[in-house]
N, C-alpha and C positions, 0 to 999 in steps of 0.2 A: 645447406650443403648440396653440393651438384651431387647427381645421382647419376648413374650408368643411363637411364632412361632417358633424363634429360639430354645428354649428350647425346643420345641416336637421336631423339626427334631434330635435337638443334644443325643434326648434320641432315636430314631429312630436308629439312628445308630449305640450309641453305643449299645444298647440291640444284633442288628444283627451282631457288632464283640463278642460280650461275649456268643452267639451264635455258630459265628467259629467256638471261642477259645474252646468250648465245642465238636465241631463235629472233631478239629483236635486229640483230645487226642486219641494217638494210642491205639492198641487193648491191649497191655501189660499190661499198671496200670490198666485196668477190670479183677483186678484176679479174682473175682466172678460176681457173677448173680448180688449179691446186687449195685455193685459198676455199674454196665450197669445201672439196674434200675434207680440209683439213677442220675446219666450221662443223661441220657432220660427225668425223668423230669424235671429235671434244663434245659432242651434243650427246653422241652415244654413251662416252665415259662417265658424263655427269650421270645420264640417267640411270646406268648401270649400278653409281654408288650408290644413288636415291632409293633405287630397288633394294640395292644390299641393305641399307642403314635400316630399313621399312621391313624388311623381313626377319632381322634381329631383332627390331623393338618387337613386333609384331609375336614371333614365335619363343623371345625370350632366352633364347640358348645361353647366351652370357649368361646370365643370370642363375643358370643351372649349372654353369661351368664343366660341358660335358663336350666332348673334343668335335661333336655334330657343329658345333659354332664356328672351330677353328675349319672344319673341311665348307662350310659356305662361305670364309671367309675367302680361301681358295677361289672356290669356283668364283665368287664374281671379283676379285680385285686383281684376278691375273688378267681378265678380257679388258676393264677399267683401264687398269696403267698400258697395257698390250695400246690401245686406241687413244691415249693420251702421248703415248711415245712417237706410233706412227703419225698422226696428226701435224708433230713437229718435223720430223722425217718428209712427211710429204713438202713442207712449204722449205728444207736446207734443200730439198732435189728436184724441187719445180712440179712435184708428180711423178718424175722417172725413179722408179723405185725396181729394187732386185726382188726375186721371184722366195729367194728368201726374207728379206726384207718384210714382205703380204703373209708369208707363209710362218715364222719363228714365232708369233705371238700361239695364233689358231692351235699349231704342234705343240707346242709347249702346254695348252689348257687344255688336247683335248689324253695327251699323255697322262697328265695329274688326276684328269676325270679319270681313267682306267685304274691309274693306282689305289684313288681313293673308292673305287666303285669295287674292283677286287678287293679291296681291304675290309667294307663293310657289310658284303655279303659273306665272308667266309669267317668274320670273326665270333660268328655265336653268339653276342651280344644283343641283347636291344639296339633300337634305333638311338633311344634320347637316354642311356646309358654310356659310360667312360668306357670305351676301349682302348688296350693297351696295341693291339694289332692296327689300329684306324689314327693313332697316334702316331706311328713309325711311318706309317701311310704319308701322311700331313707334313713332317718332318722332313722326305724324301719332294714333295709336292713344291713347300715352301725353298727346299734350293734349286729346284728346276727353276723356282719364279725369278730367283736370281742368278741364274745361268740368263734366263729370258732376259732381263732386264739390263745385266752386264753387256749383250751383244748391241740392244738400240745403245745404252752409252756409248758403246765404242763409235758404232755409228755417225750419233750424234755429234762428238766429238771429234772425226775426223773431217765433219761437213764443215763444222761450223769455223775449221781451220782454214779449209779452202774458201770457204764463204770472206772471213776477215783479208787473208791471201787478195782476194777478188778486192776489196774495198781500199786497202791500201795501195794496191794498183791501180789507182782511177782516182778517188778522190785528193783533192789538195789540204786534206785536214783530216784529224782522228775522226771518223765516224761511228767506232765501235759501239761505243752507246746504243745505238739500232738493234744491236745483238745480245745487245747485256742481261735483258729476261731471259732471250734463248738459252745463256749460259748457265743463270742461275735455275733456270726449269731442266736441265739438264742435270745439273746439281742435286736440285729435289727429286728429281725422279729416281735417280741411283740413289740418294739417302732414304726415299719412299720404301724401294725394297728391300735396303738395307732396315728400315724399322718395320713394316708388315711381319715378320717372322717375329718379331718382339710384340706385336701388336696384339698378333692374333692370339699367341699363347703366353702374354701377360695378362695379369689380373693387377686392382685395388692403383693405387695412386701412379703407378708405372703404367699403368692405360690411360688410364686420363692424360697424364703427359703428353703420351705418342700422338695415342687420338686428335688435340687440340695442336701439333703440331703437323698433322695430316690435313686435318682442317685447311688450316691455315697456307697450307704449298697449295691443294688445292685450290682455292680461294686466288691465291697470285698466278699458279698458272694461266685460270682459265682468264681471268681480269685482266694479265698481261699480254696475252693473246689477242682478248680484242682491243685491245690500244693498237698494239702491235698493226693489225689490220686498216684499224680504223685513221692509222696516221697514215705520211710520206714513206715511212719506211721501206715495205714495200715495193715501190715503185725504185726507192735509191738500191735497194738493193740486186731488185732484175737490172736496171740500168747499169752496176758494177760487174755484173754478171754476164752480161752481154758482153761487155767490154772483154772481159776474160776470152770469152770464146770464140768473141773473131781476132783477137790477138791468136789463139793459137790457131785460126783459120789461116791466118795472115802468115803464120811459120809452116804452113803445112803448102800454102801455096807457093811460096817466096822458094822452099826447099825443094817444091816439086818443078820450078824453072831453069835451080840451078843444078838439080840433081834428081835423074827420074826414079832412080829408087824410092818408092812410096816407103819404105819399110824403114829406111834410113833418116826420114824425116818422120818418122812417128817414133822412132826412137829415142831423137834430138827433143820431143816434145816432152816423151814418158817421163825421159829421165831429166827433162829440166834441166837441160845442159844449155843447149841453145849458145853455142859460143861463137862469138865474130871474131873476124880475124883481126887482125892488131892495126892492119890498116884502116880498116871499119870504124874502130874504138877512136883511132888518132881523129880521124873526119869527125865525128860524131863529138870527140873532147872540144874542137874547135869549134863546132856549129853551137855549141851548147854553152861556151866560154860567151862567144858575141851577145849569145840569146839574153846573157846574166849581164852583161854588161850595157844595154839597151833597156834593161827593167823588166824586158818580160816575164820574172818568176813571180814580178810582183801585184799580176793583174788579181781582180776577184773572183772568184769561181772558179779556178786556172785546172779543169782536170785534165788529166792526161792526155786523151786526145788532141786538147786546144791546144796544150804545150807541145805536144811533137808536131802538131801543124806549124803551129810559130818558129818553132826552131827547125823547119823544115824538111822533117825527117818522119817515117813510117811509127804508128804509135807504138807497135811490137818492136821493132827497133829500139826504142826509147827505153821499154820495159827489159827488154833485154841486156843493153847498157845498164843500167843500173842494174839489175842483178848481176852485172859480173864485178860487179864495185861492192856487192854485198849491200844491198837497200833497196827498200820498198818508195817508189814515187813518193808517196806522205810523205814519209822520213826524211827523202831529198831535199821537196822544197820546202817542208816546216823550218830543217837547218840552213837552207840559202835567207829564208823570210827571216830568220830569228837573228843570223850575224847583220845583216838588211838595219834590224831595227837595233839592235846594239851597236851599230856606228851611231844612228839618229840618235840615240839617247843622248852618245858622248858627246857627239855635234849639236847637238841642240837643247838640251836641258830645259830649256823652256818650252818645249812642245808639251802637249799632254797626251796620255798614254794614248787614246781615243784618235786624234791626228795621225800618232807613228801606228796605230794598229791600221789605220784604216792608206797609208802609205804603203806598211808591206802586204796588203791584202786579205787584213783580217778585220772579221768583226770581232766588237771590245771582249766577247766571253771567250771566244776560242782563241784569240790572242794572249790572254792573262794565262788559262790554261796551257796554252803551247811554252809559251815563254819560261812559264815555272818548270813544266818537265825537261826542258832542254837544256834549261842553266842551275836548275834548284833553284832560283829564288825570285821575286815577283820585279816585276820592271821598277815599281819602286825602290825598291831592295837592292836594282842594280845599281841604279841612278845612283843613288846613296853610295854606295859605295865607292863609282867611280869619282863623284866631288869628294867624299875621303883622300883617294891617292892622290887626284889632282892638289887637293890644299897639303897635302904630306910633300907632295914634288916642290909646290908651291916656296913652302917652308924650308926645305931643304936647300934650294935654286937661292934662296934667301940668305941664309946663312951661310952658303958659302961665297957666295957674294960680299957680304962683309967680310969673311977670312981674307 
């Protein structure tokens, strides 16, 4: 039978290998400041839990089931998640981070220190004795920790909105998958504080559970992080990123040519309105009609930039056009790529999927993928079906031919 003991030590150590694994990442994936930053306190947060885990086995408090257990668990897993949050935070904002942002974790832990520090000098009680006053303490402590941890969600989730925003504007294909740890450690970390409060002050088989499911978020955070680093990711996603920011460089300067109101073109940007006039839209429908019909949608690599070079026009220009049609670059040219290769299917039937993917400018995995979310069903599936109708027309053209 697993023991409460057992499980501290098994979290003892692994904290101290995800730890390492953290100190071995060589200096290369730190291509910046932010990604060190962010390496450092995930390095902090590990070791924080290591400490915690190691001074509950150590001192026993569980064990005693005396609410001293639930105010350490406090103190150290509010600074733990506080620095596993910021971590993610610095690498969705490059390191620009708000003064709040540095400062909601530090207030939050050192508020709960006071509560719980007034609560256990004035309650009369022993140290390693139940108190009823150091329990209400803990209580008030544990919804500060998710007040704390509500706000990096929001955070996180407003980045990683703009972050996807950024990727879909530049890339010529779903690249979300880049981001998809970010979401689910985003995920875990809200469901983290939402089980800490159940953690601390559960006992018997309903600990074990949490415990081994805290484990285990842990364990994918930190593991997913250094992928994260250690791939392209990274790099694809400063690269999307940039792209964003001299597009609104390019609206700010473009507006300050034709209008010197500075204030008037940072409003045009705020609010994401950014509207061309109808003569703009007509120019741009025609440069963009030739471009489709010349094959250019159907080159490899085709991001954003290379497309508004080819079709001769400014890339925020481009970006802007399609947003007033309601769609993100991906979305445009996956659906030019996708009707692309749905003529080739009908026209060709004998090609194989691999020729038409690599026609409309895909490679075979992200073809198969695009093609099923755009139509529901796999390029085989289409194929099939369209020799359905065709032998249905077939037979029909048939028979009434005889009549």
């Amino acid at each position: 039978m697993i023991t409460l003991g057992m499980m501290q030590f098994t979290a003892v150590v692994l904290m101290l290998l995800l730890t390492l694994k953290l100190l071995v990442l060589h200096d290369r994936y730190m291509k910046d400041r932010s990604a060190k930053r962010s390496r450092w306190l995930m390095v902090a947060g590990t070791v924080t839990l290591a400490l915690h885990f190691a001074l509950q086995l150590k001192m026993g408090l569980r064990l005693m089931g005396v609410t001293q257990s639930v105010m350490l668990n406090l103190v150290m897993l509010i600074p733990a998640s506080y620095m596993f949050a910021l971590a993610i935070l610095i690498l969705q904002c490059r390191g620009k981070l708000s003064l709040w942002d540095v400062a909601a974790g530090p207030l939050t832990w050192v508020v709960v220190m006071v509560i719980l520090c007034v609560a256990a000098f004035n309650d009369g009680v022993p140290l390693l004795d139940h108190s009823p006053m150091l329990h209400k303490a803990e209580v008030a402590g544990a919804i500060l920790y998710l007040m704390m941890q509500a706000y990096y969600s929001c955070r996180h989730t407003i980045n990683i909105m703009a972050m996807r925003r950024a990727l879909h504007d530049y890339y010529d294909r779903d690249v979300d998958g880049i981001l998809r740890w970010m979401q689910l450690s985003i995920v875990g970390l809200t469901l983290l504080a939402l089980m800490v409060p159940f953690a601390i002050f559960a006992n018997g088989q309903w600990l074990m559970a949490i415990a081994f499911a805290i484990y285990f978020f842990i364990f994918y955070l930190v593991d997913s992080f250094c992928s994260y680093l250690t791939s392209s990711a990274p790099a694809r996603m400063q690269e999307a990123e940039q792209n964003a920011d001299e597009m609104e460089q390019g609206w700010l300067t473009e507006e300050a040519d034709e209008e010197p109101s500075e204030e008037s073109a940072l409003a045009a940007i705020d609010d994401e309105k950014m509207l061309m006039s109808s003569e703009a839209i007509r120019a741009i429908d025609e440069a963009v009609e030739k471009w489709i019909e010349r094959g250019g949608h159907l080159r490899l690599e085709l991001k954003l930039p290379l497309a508004a070079e080819d079709i001769g026009i400014r890339k925020h220009r481009l970006t802007c056009w399609l947003h007033q049609k309601g769609k993100k670059y991906t979305e445009w040219i996956s659906e030019l790529r996708i009707e692309e290769a749905k003529r080739l299917i009908k026209a060709h039937p004998d090609w194989t999927n691999e020729t038409i993917a690599q026609h409309c400018g895909y490679t075979d995995r992200s073809f198969f993928r695009t093609f099923k979310k755009l139509t529901g069903m796999t390029p085989m599936q289409f194929a099939e079906q369209e020799s359905s109708k065709s032998d249905r027309n077939l037979s029909s053209n048939q028979l009434q031919a005889s009549l």
